[in-house]
C-alpha positions in Angstrom: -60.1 101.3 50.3 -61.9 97.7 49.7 -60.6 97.4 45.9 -56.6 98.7 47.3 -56.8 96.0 49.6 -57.5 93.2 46.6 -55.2 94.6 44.3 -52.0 94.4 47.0 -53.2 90.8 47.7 -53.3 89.5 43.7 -49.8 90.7 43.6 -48.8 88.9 46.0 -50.3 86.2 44.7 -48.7 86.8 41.4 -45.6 87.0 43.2 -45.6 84.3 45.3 -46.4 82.0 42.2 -43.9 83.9 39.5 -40.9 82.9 42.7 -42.0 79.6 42.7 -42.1 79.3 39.1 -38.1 80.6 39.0 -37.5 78.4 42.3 -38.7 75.4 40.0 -36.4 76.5 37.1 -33.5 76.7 39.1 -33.8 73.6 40.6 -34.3 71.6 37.8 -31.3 73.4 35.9 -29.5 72.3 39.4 -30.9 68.9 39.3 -29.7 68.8 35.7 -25.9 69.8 35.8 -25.9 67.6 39.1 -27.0 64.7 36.7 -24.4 65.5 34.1 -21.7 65.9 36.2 -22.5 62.3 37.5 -22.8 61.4 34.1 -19.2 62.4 33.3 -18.0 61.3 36.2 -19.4 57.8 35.4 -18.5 57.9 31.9 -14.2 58.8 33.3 -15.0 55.4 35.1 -15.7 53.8 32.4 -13.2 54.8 30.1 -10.6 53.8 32.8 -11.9 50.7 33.5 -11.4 50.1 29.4 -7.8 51.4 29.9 -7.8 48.4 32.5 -9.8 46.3 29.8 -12.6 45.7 32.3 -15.2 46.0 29.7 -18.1 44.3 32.0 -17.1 47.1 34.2 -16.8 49.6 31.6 -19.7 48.6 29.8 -21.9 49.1 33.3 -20.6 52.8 34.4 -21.5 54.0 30.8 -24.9 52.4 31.0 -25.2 54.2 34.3 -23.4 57.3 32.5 -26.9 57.5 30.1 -29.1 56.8 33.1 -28.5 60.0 34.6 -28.3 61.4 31.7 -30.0 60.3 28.5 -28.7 63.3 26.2 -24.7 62.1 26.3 -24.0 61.5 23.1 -20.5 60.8 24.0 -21.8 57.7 26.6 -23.5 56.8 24.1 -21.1 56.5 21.2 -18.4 54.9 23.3 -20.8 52.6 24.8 -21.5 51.7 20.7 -18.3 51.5 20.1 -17.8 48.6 23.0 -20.1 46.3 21.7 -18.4 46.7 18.2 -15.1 45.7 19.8 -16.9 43.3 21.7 -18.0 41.6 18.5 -21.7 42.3 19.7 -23.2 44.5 16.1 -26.6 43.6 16.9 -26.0 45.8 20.6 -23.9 48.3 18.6 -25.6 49.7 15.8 -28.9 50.8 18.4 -26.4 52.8 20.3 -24.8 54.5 17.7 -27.9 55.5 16.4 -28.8 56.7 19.7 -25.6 58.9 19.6 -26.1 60.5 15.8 -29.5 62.0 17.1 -28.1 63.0 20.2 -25.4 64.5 19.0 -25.3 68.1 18.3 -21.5 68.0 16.7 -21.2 66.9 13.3 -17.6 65.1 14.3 -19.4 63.2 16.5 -22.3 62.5 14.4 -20.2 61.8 11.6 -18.2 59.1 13.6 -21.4 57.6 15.0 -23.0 56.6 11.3 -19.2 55.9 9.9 -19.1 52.9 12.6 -23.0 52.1 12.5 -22.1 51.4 8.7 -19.0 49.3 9.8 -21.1 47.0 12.1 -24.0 46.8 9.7 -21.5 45.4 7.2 -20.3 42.8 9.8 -23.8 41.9 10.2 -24.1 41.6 5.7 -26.8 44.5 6.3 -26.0 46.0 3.2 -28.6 48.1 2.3 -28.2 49.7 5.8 -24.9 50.4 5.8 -24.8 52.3 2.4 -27.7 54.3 4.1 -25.5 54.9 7.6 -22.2 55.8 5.4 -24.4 58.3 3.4 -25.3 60.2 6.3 -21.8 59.7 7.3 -20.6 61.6 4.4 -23.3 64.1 5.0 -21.8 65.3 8.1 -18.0 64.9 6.6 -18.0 64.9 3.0 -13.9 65.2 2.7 -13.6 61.6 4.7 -12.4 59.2 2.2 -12.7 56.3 4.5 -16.2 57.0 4.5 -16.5 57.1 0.9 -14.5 53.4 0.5 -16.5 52.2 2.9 -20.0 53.7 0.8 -18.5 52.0 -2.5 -17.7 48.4 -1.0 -20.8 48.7 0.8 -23.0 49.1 -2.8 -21.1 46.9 -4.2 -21.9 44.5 -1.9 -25.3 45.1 -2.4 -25.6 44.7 -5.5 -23.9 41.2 -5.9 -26.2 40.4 -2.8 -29.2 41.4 -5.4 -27.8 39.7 -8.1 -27.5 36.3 -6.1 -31.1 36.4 -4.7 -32.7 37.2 -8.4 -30.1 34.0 -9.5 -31.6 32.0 -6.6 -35.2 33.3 -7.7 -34.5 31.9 -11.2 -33.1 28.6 -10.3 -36.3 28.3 -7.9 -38.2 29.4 -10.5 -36.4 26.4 -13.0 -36.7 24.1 -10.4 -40.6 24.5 -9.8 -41.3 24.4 -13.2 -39.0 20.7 -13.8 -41.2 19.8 -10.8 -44.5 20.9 -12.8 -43.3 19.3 -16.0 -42.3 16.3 -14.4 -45.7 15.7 -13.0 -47.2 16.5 -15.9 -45.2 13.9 -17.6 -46.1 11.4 -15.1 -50.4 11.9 -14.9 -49.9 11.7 -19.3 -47.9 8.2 -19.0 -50.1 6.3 -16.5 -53.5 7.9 -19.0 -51.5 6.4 -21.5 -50.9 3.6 -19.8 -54.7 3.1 -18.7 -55.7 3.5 -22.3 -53.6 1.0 -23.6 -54.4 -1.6 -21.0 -58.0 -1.0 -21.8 -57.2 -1.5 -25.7 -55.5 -4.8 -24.8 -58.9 -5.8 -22.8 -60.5 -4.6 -25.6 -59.1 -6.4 -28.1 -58.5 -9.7 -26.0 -62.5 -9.9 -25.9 -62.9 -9.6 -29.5 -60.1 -12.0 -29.7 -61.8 -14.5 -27.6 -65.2 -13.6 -29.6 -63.5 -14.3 -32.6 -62.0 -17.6 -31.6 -65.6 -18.4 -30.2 -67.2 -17.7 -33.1 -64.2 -20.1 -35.4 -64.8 -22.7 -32.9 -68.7 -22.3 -33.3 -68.1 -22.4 -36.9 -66.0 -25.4 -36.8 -68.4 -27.5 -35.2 -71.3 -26.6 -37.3 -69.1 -27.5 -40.0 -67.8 -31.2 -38.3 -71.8 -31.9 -37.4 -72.9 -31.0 -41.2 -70.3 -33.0 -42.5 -71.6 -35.9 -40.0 -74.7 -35.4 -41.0 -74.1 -35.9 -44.7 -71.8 -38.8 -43.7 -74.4 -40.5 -42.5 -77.1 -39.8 -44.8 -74.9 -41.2 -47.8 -74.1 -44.6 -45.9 -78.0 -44.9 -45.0 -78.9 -47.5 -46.8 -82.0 -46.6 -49.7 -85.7 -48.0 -49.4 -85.9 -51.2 -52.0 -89.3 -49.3 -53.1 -87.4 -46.1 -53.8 -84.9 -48.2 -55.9 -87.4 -50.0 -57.8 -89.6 -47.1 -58.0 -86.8 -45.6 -60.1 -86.4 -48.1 -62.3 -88.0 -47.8 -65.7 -91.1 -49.2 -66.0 -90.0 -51.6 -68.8 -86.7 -52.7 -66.4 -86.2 -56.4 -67.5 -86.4 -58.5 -64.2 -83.2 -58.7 -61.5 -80.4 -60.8 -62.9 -79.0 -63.4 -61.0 -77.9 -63.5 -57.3 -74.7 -62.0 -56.6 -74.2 -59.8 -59.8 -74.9 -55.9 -60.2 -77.2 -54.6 -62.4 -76.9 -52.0 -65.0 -78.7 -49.5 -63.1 -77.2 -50.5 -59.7 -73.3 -49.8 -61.3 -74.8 -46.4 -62.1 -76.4 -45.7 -59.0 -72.8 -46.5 -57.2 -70.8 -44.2 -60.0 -73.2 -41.7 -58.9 -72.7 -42.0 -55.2 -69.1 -42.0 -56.0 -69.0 -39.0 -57.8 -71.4 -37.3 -55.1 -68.9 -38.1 -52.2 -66.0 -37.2 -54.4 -67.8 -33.9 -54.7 -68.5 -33.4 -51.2 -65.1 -34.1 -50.3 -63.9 -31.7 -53.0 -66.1 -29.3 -51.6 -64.8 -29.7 -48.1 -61.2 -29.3 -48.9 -62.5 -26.0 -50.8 -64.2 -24.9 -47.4 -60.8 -25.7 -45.3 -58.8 -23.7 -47.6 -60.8 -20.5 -47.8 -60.0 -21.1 -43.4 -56.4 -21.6 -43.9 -56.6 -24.9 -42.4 -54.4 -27.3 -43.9 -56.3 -30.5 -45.2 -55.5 -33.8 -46.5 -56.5 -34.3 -50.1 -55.9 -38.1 -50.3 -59.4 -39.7 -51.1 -60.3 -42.1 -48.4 -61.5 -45.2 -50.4 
């Protein structure tokens, strides 16, 4: 009697929870239509209010139109479609998008990439809208438009690739002018410093060289002084007589030369003649111009 009793109250149990389950179902499919219905009714709005070319108001009864319900696809796609016409691309392609997933007609989803590709091509998203017309195409294969659209679209891609690898070259060019032209510039000013240093260079030995001329030039002009003066000193009579021959008959008369002074004098002559010769000879080999007129 006990275990009766438990069984007729789990079934009740089971019952009570199985009609709230359904109660649950039910009301949400109710809350659901509700929300669609409001959704259409919203989305009506906004289509009029277009007719009326309110598109502020327009634009905020299909925003409201997706509120209540997010799966419109149709909200959606017109709401796209305004911001396209509104010349807003960057607004419009997000929508449209929005509408192909939602979408469970291909029509619809066909239409929703066709004019995602048209605003990505306003925006010179190339790439993008070749991918948009594609699935385009996939959902309508027989639209021609569509396939215009795909061929100007890869065209334009491709010249857009063939101008940014142009640009990439001319960077490229540019860079490497840049490169040569310092290169050119740190090789003259080394070239530059080296021959400034070769001037120095030879400026010192220049002044070395003059230095060492000058040096030269005044040894010469004191030994030439020197010997100047040693030929005018006047010789020791004791010298003099000690050169004569010892059987020298005695000095001749006041006033007169004797034998062996007239050769003593030829001699001195000849020696200064000599030196003087020899001088000239030294001023030559220095290619310094002399005078060669004897001065007696």
């Amino acid at each position: 009697m006990q275990r009766k009793k438990v069984s007729i109250n789990y079934i009740k149990l089971v019952g009570v929870f199985i009609f709230s389950l359904f109660s649950g179902i039910i009301s949400a499919q109710e809350n659901t239509k509700k929300a669609q219905k409001e959704a259409r009714v919203f989305a009506a709005e906004a289509q009029e209010s277009l007719s009326e070319n309110n598109f502020a108001q327009a634009e905020a009864n299909y925003r409201k139109a997706i509120a209540k319900d997010p799966t419109n696809a149709e909200a959606k796609y017109n709401l796209g479609n305004l911001y396209y016409a509104k010349d807003k691309e960057g607004e419009s392609t997000p929508r449209l998008k929005q509408a192909s997933e939602a979408s469970q007609s291909k029509a619809l989803k066909h239409k929703a990439y066709h004019n995602q590709g048209n605003a990505f091509m306003k925006q010179k998203k190339y790439e993008e809208a070749v991918e948009a017309f594609k699935n385009a195409l996939r959902n309508n294969p027989k639209d021609d438009q569509t396939r215009y659209n795909l061929a100007l679209a890869k065209k334009m891609l491709e010249k857009e690739q063939q101008e940014q690898d142009q640009k990439q070259d001319q960077d490229k060019d540019q860079n490497q002018d840049k490169e040569d032209q310092k290169d050119q510039q740190d090789q003259d000013k080394k070239d530059e410093g080296e021959n400034k240093k070769d001037q120095g260079e030879d400026k010192e030995k220049g002044d070395e060289g003059d230095q060492k001329d000058k040096k030269d030039q005044s040894e010469d002009e004191k030994q030439d002084e020197g010997d100047q003066k040693k030929e005018e000193q006047p010789k020791d009579p004791s010298q003099e007589k000690g050169d004569q021959p010892k059987d020298q008959k005695p000095q001749q008369a006041k006033g007169q030369l004797s034998p062996q002074q007239i050769k003593n004098l030829l001699e001195a002559m000849e020696n200064q003649e000599k030196e003087i010769q020899d001088k000239i000879n030294a001023q030559k080999a220095k290619g310094r111009k002399v005078r060669t007129e004897k001065d007696w």
